[in-house]
Phi, psi and omega in degrees: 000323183302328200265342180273358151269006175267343183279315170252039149297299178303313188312310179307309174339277189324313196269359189269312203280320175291319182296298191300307147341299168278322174291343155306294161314298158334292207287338188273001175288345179259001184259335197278320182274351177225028159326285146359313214262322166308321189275333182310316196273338172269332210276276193293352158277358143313304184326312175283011180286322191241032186294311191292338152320305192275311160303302168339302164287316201306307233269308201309299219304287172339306201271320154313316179287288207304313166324296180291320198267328147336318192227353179249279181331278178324347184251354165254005182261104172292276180279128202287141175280007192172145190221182167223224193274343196242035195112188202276176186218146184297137169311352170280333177248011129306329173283295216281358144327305205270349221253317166299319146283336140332307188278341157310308154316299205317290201281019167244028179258331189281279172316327197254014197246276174282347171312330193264322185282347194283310177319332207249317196220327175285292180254028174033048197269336178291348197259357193246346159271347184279300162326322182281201162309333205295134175261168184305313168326311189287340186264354173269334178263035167264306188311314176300296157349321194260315170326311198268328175299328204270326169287319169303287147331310177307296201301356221242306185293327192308291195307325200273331174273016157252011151260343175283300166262051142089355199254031137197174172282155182304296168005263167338293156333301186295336185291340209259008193266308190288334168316289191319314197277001171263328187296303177319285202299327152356278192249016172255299190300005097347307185273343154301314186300304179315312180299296194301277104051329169290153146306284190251124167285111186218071158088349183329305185310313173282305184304341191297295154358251191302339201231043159192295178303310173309295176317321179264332120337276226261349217223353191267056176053040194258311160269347170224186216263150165304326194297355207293323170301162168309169163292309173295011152215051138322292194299323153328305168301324178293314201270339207289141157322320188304306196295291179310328181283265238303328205250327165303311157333294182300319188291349197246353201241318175226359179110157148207152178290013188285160165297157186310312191338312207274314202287357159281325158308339214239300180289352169281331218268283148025254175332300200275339182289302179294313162294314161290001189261327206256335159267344163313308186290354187267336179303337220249332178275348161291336191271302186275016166239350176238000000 
């Protein structure tokens, strides 16, 4: 009796194991194929820990800047800083594109930095996604997805108050929201690629901060025309993600007298900043999660 119940113990055993397999296999076909949608889908309702923040920043910092520059700056600026195909343009709708790729930069300076050392090393949640079906890629394009919602919103409140105050057309305005989000991918995705690649946070972040995002704030033509600089610090502008939005930008919101040429340029440099920043970053969370 001991061996014919050991026997059919094994059996079950044996016929148990092919069945769990396969309902294994099963249950791993929408994560491995919609993964992606799933890490997006934990990033924003992370997102809602700190949401009145981000509402807050979307809808105030726009409304602050335009405000301070619309009803303060400007009325102390005499000679227009910047013209298009129909003339000189009031300064307030010379800022706000950039003001608007900015804010865009902003939240993937926000997103792509501690977001990434937490995932990686503080609660390690990216190595616990990694266990599942989610492959390493999904989990750098869950973040970006979630990123991009987060951009969307920003770049959106930006667009209806520069449009509310008069410095584009709704058009325009609307035209200027995917600009944002190509500039954010621009100048994140790189930076993600950096991020996916730390160990340890040891101030990495804050220079990123102070000696490369501030520098390019200030310095990409964002309150003045770039030629307006010495010459020897032109090339801030040439290489920034900032520089290429903020000009794309205008050009799409009152025209401009630039050659075709250079507004292809803007939108090449753009594309390519990005594209290459998203295969660094799928490279760089492929290397530390497998």
């Amino acid at each position: 009796m001991s061996g014919s119940g050991h026997g059919t113990g094994t059996g079950t055993t044996t016929s148990t194991v092919p069945a769990m397999t396969a309902d294994a296999l099963a249950a791993a076909v929408r994560p491995r194929r919609f993964g992606a949608f799933y890490v997006a889908e934990h990033a924003l309702r992370s997102m809602r820990a700190y949401g009145w923040t981000i509402v807050v920043g979307g809808v105030g910092t726009p409304l602050l800047y335009l405000l301070g520059i619309g009803l303060g700056l400007a009325t102390l600026i005499e000679a227009p800083v910047a013209a298009g195909p129909g003339g000189p343009v009031p300064y307030v709708q010379f800022v706000a594109p950039a003001l608007l790729a900015t804010a865009a930069i902003t939240v993937t300076t926000e997103e792509f930095t501690y977001t990434v050392m937490m995932g990686f090393k503080w609660r390690r949640i990216f190595w616990g996604m990694n266990a599942s079906p989610v492959s390493p890629t999904q989990v750098a394009g869950g973040l970006v997805l979630a990123t991009s919602v987060r951009i969307l919103f920003t770049a959106t409140m930006y667009a209806v108050l520069v449009a509310l105050f008069g410095a584009a057309t709704w058009a325009a305005a609307a035209a200027l929201v995917p600009i944002g989000l190509l500039a954010g991918f621009a100048f994140g995705l790189p930076l993600l690629a950096y991020s996916g690649h730390l160990r340890d946070d040891a101030g990495q972040f804050s220079v990123v901060q102070r000696f490369v995002f501030t520098p390019m704030f200030l310095f990409s033509g964002t309150f003045y025309p770039l030629d307006t600089l010495p010459v020897w610090l032109h090339w801030i502008g040439w290489v920034s993600p900032l520089w290429h939005a903020s000009e794309l930008g205008r050009a799409v919101s009152y025209g401009t007298t630039a050659p075709a040429w250079l507004t292809v340029v803007h939108v090449v440099v753009l594309v390519v900043l990005a594209v290459v920043g998203w295969l660094l970053a799928r490279r760089a969370f492929t290397r530390r999660l497998r």
